[in-house]
C-alpha positions in Angstrom: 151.7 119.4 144.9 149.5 122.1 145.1 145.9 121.9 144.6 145.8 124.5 141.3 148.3 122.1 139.9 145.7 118.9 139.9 143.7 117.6 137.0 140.0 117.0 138.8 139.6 114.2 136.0 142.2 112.4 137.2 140.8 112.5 141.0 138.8 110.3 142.3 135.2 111.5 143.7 134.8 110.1 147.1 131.1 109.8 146.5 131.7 107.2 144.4 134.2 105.1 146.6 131.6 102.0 148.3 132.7 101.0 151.8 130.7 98.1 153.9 130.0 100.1 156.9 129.5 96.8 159.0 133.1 96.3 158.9 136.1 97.5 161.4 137.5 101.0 161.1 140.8 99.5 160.0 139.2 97.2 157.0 137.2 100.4 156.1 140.1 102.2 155.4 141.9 99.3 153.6 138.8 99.4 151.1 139.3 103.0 150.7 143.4 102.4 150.4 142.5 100.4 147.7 139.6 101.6 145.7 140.9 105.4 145.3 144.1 106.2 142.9 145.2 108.9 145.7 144.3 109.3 149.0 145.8 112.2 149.4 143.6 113.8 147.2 140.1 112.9 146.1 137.3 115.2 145.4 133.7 115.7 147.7 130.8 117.2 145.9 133.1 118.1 142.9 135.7 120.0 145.6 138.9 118.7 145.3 140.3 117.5 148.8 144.2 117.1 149.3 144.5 115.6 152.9 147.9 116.6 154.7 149.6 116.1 158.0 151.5 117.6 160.9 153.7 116.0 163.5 152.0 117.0 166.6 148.8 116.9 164.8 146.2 113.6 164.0 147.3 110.3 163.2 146.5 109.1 159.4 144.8 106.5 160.7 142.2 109.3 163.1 142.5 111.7 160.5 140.7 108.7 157.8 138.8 107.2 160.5 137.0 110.6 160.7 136.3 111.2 156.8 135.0 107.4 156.6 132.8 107.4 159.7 131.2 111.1 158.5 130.8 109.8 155.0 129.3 106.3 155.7 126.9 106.9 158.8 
């Protein structure tokens, strides 16, 4: 799905998304699995965000790891 295609209303601001930073990595990213409606694609400051991968490149897993720890320091 391409980003032009998108409704931002129906996108979740990440801002908005409340994770308990004294828990795991893992059980940080299970709140945000279950608190956003895609997380594929979410918005930041209004932006949308669409997340994708490649086979050689980051896990999921490093690739949310990274967005949670830099947006709940």
């Amino acid at each position: 799905m391409k980003l032009e295609d998108i409704n931002p209303d129906d996108v979740d601001e990440i801002s908005s998304i409340k994770i308990d930073r004294r828990k795991s990595s893992n059980e940080r990213i299970l709140d945000f699995l279950t608190q956003v409606k895609n997380p594929y694609i979410f918005k930041v400051n209004g932006k949308l965000v669409r997340m994708g991968f490649s086979e050689n490149g980051p896990t999921a897993d490093d690739c949310l790891t990274r967005v949670l720890e830099n947006l709940y320091r």
